[in-house]
C-alpha positions, 0 to 999 in steps of 0.5 A: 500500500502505497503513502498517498492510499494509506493517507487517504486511509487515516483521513477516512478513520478520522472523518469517522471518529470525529462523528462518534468520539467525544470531543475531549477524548479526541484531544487526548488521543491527537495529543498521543499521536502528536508526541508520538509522531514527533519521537518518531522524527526525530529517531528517523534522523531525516532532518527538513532544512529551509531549503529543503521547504522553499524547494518545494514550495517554488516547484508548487509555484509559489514566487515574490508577490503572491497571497497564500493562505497557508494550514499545516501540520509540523510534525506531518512535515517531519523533524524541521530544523528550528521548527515552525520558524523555519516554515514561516521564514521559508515562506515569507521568504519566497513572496517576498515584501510585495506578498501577503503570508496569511494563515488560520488564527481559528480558536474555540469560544470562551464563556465567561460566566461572570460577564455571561457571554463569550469573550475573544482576545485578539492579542492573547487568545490562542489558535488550536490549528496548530504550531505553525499558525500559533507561531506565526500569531506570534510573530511582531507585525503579524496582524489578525482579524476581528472573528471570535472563532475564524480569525485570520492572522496577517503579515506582508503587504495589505495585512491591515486590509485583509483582516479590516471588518470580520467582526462585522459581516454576518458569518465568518465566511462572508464574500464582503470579508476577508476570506472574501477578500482572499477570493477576489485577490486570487490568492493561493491555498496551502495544504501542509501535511493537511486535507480539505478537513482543514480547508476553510476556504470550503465555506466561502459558497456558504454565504451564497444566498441559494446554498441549500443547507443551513450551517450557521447559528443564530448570531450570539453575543460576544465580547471582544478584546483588543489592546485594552479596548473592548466592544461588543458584536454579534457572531455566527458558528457552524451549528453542531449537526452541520460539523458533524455531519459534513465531508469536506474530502469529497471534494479532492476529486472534483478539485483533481477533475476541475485542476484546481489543486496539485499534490507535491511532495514535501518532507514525509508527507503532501503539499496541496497547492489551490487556485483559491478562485477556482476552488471557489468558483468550481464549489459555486457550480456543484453547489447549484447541482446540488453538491455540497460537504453535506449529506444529500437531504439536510437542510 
């Protein structure tokens, strides 16, 4: 069994897990195989260099002046020299001062019983989508938008522009914010050692007004921080049964049929390279066929 079929494999056991396992004993069973995964790395005594990194990601295409919407997975990559700095250096690297490096600043809501609704920090809040992205927030300079559960985190050219306004459209996907913004400015998406599990882009055709399920709740309240100063929005998530339920992987045949993605490969594992406004555009078209993440009949 080839890597490619047994990664096809390990995305399919998670899809499924993700459906019936409880949230916190999947966090202690991910933590297991992170720490594992990461042993296993360094005993392999393959270690990725910088070079290594921007190798790859110049035959993916990527150059001085380009938008990229990296999600990534560190120890997926291998043992990394430096860690998830040197992913970020390699990047920023290539696109240079006239590129924009963006990556996922998502993060899971806190409640604040006191103040009786949930509270988002955009300075102190951690990101759960992984070392890479937690670093990069980090960073001096890097910049991150206004969205208590899919923020966006920004550095390089028009990093103020992207993130400017995602506290106030109506969903975290909406086409007047900055994922809309990412559409309209033909940006590319990077896959790191991840699927389309992680592939937010997806739901972007979800603020089209004729998609055909309902994914998002009701707008809630929350708090929002920023440097001292505090005001209060209202916000959309996912609704529950529309997480559960959803298959983003099907979407990797359409992506191959229509060419809008490319696999390489880096380190140990893959890169997946997206036209972000063909991804988009070719989601719009399925979407009036009636093709979606969702299971055919839920609305």
């Amino acid at each position: 069994m080839g890597k490619i079929e047994k990664s096809r494999q390990a995305r399919s056991f998670k899809e499924r897990a993700k459906k019936y396992i409880p949230l916190s004993i999947q966090k202690r069973l991910y933590s297991i195989i992170k720490k594992a995964r990461h042993i296993k790395n360094i005993k392999s005594g393959r270690v990725i260099t910088k070079k290594h990194l921007q190798n790859a990601f110049r035959q993916a295409g990527l150059k001085s002046g380009n938008i990229v919407l990296v999600h990534s997975s560190l120890g997926r990559i291998g043992h990394v020299e430096n860690g998830p700095e040197t992913v970020i250096d390699a990047l920023l690297e290539i696109i240079g001062k006239s590129g924009l490096l963006v990556m996922p600043g998502f993060s899971a809501l806190n409640y604040d019983k006191k103040r009786n609704m949930y509270v988002f920090d955009v300075q102190d809040t951690p990101t759960y989508t992984g070392a890479i992205p937690e670093a990069f927030r980090k960073r001096n300079g890097v910049k991150r938008s206004m969205s208590p559960t899919h923020s966006l985190c920004a550095f390089g050219k028009n990093a103020g522009k992207l993130i400017e306004g995602h506290d106030k459209v109506d969903n975290p996907f909406a086409m007047n914010g900055p994922f809309g913004k990412l559409y309209r400015w033909k940006a590319k998406i990077m896959l790191l050692g991840v699927d389309h599990l992680a592939n937010s882009s997806l739901h972007i055709v979800e603020d089209k007004p004729y998609f055909p399920v309902k994914v998002f709740t009701e707008k809630f309240r929350v708090l929002m921080k920023d440097n001292g100063k505090e005001k209060i929005i209202e916000a959309r998530r996912h609704t529950d049964h529309s997480r559960k339920t959803r298959d983003p992987n099907i979407m990797e045949k359409y992506c191959l049929r229509h060419k809008a993605m490319k696999i390489l490969k880096i380190g140990n594992t893959e890169l997946r390279v997206i036209d972000i406004k063909k991804f988009v555009d070719m989601m719009d078209g399925l979407c009036k066929r009636g093709i979606t993440i969702y299971p055919a009949g839920i609305k």
